[in-house]
N, C-alpha and C positions, 0 to 999 in steps of 0.2 A: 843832185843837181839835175835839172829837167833843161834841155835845150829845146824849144818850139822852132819849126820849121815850119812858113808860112811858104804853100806853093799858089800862088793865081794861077789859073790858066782858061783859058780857053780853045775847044778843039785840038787837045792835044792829046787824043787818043793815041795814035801811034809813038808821041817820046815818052807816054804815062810809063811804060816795062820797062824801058830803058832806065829810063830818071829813078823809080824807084828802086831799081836793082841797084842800082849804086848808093843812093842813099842805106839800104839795105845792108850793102856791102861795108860801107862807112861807119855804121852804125855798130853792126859786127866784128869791127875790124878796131880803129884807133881810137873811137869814141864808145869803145864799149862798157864804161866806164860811167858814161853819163845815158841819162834816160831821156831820148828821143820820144818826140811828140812830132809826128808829122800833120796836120794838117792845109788837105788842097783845098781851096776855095775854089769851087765849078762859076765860072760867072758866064755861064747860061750859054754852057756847049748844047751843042745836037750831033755831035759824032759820034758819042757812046764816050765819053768819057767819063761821066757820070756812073755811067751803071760798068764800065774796070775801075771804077775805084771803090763802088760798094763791093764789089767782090772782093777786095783787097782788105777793108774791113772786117769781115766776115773770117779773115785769115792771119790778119795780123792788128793787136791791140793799139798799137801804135799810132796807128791811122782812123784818124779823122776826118770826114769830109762833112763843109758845106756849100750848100748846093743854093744858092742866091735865085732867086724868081724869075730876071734876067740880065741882058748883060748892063753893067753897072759900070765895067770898064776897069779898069787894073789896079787904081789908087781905092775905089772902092770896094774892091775884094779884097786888096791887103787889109785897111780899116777890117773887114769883117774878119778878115784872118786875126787880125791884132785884138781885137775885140773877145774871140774866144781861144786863146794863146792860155794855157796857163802856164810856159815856162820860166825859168827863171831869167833865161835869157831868151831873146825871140828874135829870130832874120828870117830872109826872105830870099829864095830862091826860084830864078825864072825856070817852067814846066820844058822849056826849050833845050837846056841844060846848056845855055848860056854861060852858067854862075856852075862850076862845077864842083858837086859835093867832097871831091875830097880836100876841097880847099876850108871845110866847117871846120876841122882842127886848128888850124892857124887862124879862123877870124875867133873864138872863141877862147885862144888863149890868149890876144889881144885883148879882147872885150872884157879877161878879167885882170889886164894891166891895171 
């Protein structure tokens, strides 16, 4: 089973290490079990978020980035995120870490109520 993780963001350089460490972490930890798809959708930072995330590609399969031409605004990068999702199951998690990852095990065994 593949779980797709759609991140929007914009200008979130600085929570990018953060958020991903725990996705990471989560990943590794209770849902290791199932095959994570992270894809962030850049909707047209200029803080360098863009290029910590190509680096993050570069080091980890997992991660996907698209990078939107500009900004499109939130509901529009999720569409994009949904659009190249191939998980089985797909959510969405704010860059802010608002939505915090170690809450994907319980939305997940829900979603397969």
């Amino acid at each position: 089973m593949i779980l797709s993780i759609v991140v929007p963001l914009l200008n979130e350089v600085e929570n990018l290490p953060f958020l991903y460490q725990k996705l990471d972490e989560v990943g590794r930890g209770v849902l290791k079990d199932v095959e994570l798809e992270l894809l962030f959708v850049d909707d047209g930072s200029s803080d360098g978020s863009y290029e910590l995330l190509a680096d993050l590609t570069r080091n980890d399969p997992r991660v996907r980035v698209i990078k939107l031409a500009r900004n499109f605004g939130s509901h529009g990068a999720v569409l994009a995120g949904f659009h190249h999702a191939s998980g089985d199951y797909v959510t969405i998690l704010a860059a802010d870490l608002q939505d915090p990852p170690e809450d994907l095990p319980r939305l997940l065994e829900r979603a397969k109520e």
